[in-house]
C-alpha positions, 0 to 999 in steps of 0.5 A, spaced: 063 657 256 064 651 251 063 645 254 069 640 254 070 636 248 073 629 251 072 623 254 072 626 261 066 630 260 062 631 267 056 626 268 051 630 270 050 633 264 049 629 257 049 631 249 043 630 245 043 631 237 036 629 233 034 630 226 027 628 224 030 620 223 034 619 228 037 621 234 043 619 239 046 622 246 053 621 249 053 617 255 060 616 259 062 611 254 060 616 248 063 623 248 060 629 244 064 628 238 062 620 237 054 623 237 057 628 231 060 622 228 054 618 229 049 624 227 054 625 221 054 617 218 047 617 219 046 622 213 041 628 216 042 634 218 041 635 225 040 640 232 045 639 237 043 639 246 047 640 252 042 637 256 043 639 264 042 632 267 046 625 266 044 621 260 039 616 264 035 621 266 028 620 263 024 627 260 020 627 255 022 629 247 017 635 244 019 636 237 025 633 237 027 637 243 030 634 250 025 638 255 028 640 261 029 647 264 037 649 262 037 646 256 042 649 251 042 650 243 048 649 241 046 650 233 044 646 227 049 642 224 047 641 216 051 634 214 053 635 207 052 630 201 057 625 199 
């Protein structure tokens, strides 16, 4: 199943990109595509999270990577030079 991609996306899970530089995660007021739009303007490639709680919830990061159980890879998303 492939998580909707809008605006109303539910608020007990959340989406989480990070590359070795910088990361960014949706909240109610950014949706998956702003996180991509982001992890793109920021110019590094990046791995892609659904992450199975809501975005304020505090876990920890071990390289790169939310650690919470049920957390989903979604793939590696290589930003291409301009």
């Amino acid at each position: 199943m492939t998580p909707e991609i809008n605006n109303n996306q539910p608020h007990n899970l959340h989406f989480f990109a990070a590359s070795a530089f910088d990361w960014c995660a949706s909240t109610p007021d950014r949706n998956l595509r702003d996180v991509m739009r982001i992890m793109e303007k920021y110019g590094y490639s990046y791995n892609l999270y659904l992450v199975p709680v809501p975005h304020d919830t505090p876990y920890d990061i071990d390289m790169y990577q939310p650690q919470v159980e049920g957390t989903k890879w979604l793939g590696f998303f290589e930003v291409k030079e301009k």
